[in-house]
N, C-alpha and C positions, 0 to 999 in steps of 0.2 A: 185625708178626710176633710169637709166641705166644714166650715163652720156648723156646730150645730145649730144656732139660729143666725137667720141671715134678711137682707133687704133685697128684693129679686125683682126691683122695677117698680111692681104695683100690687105686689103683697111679702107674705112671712114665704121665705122658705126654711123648712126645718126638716133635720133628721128626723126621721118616726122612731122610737128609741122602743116604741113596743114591736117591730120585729126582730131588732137586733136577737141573737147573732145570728138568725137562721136567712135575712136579708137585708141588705142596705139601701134603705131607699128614703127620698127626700121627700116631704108633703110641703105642697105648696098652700097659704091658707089667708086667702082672700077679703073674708067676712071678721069682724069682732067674731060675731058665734061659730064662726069654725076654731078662732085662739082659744073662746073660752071652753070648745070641747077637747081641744086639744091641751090645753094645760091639765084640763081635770081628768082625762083618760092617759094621761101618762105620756104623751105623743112628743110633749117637751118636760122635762124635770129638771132639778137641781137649781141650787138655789141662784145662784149667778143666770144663767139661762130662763130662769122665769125672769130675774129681770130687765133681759134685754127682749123678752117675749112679751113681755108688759109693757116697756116702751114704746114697741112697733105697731102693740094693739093699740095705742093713743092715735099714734099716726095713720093707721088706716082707719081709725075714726075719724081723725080730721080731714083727710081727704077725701067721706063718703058725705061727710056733713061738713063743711065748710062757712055756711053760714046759719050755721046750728048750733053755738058753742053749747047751751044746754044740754042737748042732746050728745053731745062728745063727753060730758062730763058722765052723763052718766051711762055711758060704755064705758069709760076709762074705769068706774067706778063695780065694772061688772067685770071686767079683767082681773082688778085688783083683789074681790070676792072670795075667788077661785078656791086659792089655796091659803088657807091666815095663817099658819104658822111662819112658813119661809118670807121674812120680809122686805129680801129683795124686789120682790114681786111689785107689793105697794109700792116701795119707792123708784123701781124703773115708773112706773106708771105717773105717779107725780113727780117723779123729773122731766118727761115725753109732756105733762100737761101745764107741766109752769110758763112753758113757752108760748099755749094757745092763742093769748092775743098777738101773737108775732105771727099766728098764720100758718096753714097745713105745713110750708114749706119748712119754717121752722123747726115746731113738732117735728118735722121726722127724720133733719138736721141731728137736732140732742138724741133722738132715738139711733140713729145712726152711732154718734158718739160715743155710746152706751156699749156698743159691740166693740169699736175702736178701742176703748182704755181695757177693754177686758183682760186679752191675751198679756198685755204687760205689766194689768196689776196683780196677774195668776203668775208670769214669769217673778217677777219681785218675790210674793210672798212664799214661792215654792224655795227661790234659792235663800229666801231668810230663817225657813224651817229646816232646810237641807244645813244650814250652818249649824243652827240651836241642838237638832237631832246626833250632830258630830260632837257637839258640844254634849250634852246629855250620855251618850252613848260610847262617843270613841270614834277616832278615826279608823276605822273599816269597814268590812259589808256588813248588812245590817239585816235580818232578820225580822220582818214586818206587818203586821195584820192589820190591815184594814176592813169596814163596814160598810155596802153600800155602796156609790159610786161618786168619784168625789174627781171623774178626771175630765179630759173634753168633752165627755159628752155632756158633762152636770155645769156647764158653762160655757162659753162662746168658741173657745179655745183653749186649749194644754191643763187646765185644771187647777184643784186647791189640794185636796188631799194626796191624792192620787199625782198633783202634777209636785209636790214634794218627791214622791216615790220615782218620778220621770227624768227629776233633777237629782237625786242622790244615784242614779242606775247613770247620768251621764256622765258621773262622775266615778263609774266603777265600785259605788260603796251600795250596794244593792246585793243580796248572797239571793233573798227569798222573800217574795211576799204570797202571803195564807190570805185569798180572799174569802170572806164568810158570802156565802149561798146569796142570803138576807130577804128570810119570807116576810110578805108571802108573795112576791111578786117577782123575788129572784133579779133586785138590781144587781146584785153581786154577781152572780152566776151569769147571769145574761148582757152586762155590759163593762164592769170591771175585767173580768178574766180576757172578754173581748178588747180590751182596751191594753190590758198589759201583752197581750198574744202579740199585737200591731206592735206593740214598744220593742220586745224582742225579751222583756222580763222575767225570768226564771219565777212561775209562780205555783199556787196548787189550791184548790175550791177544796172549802167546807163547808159544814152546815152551821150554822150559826149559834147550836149549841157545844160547837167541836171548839170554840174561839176560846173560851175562857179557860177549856179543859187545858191548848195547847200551849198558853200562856205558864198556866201553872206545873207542867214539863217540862216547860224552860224552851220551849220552840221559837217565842218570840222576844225582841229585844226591843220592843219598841212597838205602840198601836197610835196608827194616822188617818185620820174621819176628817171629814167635811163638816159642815153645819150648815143648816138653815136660819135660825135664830139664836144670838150671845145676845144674853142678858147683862146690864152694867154690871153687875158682880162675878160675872164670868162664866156663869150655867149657862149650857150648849145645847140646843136643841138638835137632835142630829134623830137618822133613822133606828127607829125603833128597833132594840137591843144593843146600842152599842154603849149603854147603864151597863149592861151585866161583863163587857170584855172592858168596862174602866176599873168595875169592882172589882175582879181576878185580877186588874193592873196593878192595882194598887198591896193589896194582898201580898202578892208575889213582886213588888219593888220592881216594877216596868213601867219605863214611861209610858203616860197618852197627852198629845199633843193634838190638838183642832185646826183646824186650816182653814181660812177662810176670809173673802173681801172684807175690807173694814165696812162695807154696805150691809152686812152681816150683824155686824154689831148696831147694837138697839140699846141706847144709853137711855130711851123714854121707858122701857120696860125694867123695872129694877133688880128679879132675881126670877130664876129659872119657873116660880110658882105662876107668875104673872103672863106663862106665854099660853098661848091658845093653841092645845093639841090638836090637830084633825084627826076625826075620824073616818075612815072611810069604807066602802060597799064590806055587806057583809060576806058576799060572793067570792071575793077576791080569799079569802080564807076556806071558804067552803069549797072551791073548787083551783085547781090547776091547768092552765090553760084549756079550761072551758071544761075539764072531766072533774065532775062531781068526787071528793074526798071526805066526806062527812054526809050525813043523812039529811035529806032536803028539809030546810025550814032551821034549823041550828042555831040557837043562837051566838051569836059573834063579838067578840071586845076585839076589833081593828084598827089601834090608833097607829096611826104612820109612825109618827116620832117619838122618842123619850128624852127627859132631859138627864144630863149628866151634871153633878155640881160641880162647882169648880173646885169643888178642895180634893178633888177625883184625879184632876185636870194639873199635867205638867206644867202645859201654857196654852195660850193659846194666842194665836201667829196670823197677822194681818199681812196687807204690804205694806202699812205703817205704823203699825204697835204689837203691842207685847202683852199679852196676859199673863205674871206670877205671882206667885206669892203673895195673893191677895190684890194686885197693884195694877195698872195701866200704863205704860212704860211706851213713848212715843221717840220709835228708833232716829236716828240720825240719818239727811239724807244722804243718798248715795253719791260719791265721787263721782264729778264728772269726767268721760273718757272721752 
């Protein structure tokens, strides 16, 4: 698989992540306002992947307008709009624009960059959850639920939640992962289950009210999510439902562990109340790929995300800190080999 976003000469190329799994195919996107329909139609998601998608939209504004910095600013600025909750988003975007007085080439240098540290800061934090999770749980296979998609596709490359799940399965400690559906747009169903199918991962789709039920049967040993927004005190922004499979976590003494770039982490924001939910189309509820499920006109409560508190919350697992027990815990670095 190609990176999900990528620098292809002289625009974005990106996976289209809304045909998966029925086709794989790459959009190439030229314009600022092709990124910004493309991030807001779903065409790139995940919170790492908006950041590098954010990035590259600075740089193709710097190189449309050159001697326009105003005008790049506020494209950068229309990028960053898109989606407010995930705030990788923002700050690819004002990382790609800190550099503008150094000039397009610059700009799309650091944008560049953005994609480069990706895959190694998702290899890091996967094999440092992959440890804690053995730690937490026990040295054997492990029984798993995840929310959403939380693997390559929801980032440049290998993943945060999900690429925990990549790492403990290469490691032979993987028995089963139960991916939840996760309406209403079915990231779970349509790119998670796709994503472990390609790993070779022993897994099984449900519906995202079957998660909390299977927890409490004793099905799983363990739930691993992604995020978009950690608040300083450790409330998680993640997609919408995975509140009710940390509440059955806890209930029934299962860990839940988040995963995600320390870009992720938002120490300006102080606790889970202070993030800004999106909501979005009421359609996406009303219908399933395009057939009407409710009677036209419906009214609709569609907020993508929920937050989870952290007192819900095992840890939560950077490539360089620790979220327990209340605390911020900044790991040690790695031996050099």
């Amino acid at each position: 698989m190609a990176r999900t976003v990528d620098w292809d000469g002289d625009a974005i190329a990106a996976i289209d992540q809304r045909a998966l799994p029925a086709e794989y195919r790459i959009r190439r996107l030229a314009t600022v306002d092709a990124v910004v329909a493309a991030i807001g139609d779903l065409t790139i998601r995940g919170a790492p992947a908006l950041g590098a998608a954010g990035a590259l939209g600075v740089a193709l504004a710097a190189r449309r307008h050159p001697r326009d910095p105003g005008r790049v600013r506020a494209e950068a600025e229309r990028v960053a709009a898109v989606r407010p909750t995930a705030v990788n988003l923002r700050r690819g975007v004002e990382r790609a624009l800190a550099r503008l007085d150094d000039g397009a080439d610059a700009v799309l240098a650091e944008a560049c960059a953005v994609l480069d540290e990706d895959e190694a800061t998702n290899r890091r934090l996967s094999a440092r959850t992959a440890d804690l999770l053995t730690e937490l749980c026990g040295d054997r296979p492990l029984r798993l639920l995840t929310h959403c998609n939380s693997g390559a596709l929801a980032t440049v490359a290998w993943g945060t939640g999900l690429g925990a799940v990549r790492e403990l399965a290469e490691r032979g400690r993987v028995a089963e992962v139960l991916a939840c559906e996760t309406r209403p747009l079915l990231q779970g169903a349509r790119l998670t289950v796709w994503e472990l199918r390609e790993m070779g991962v022993a897994h099984r789709l449900c519906v995202d009210a079957a998660g909390p039920s299977a927890i409490a049967r004793g099905l799983v040993d363990a739930v691993v999510v992604g995020a978009d927004r950690i608040a300083a005190n450790g409330d998680a922004a993640n997609k919408i439902g995975t509140y009710a499979h940390a509440c059955a976590a806890i209930r029934h003494g299962v860990p839940v562990v988040v995963v995600a770039p320390e870009s992720t982490v938002d120490h300006a924001t102080p606790t889970g109340a202070d993030i800004t939910i999106e909501e979005r189309a009421a359609d996406e509820v009303r219908t399933i790929a395009g057939t009407p499920t409710a009677p036209a006109g419906t009214p609709v409560y569609n907020p993508a995300f929920d937050v989870t508190p952290a007192e819900l919350l095992s840890a939560v697992v950077t490539e360089r800190s620790t979220f327990r027990d209340g605390a911020w815990t900044v790991a040690a670095a790695p031996a050099l080999r």
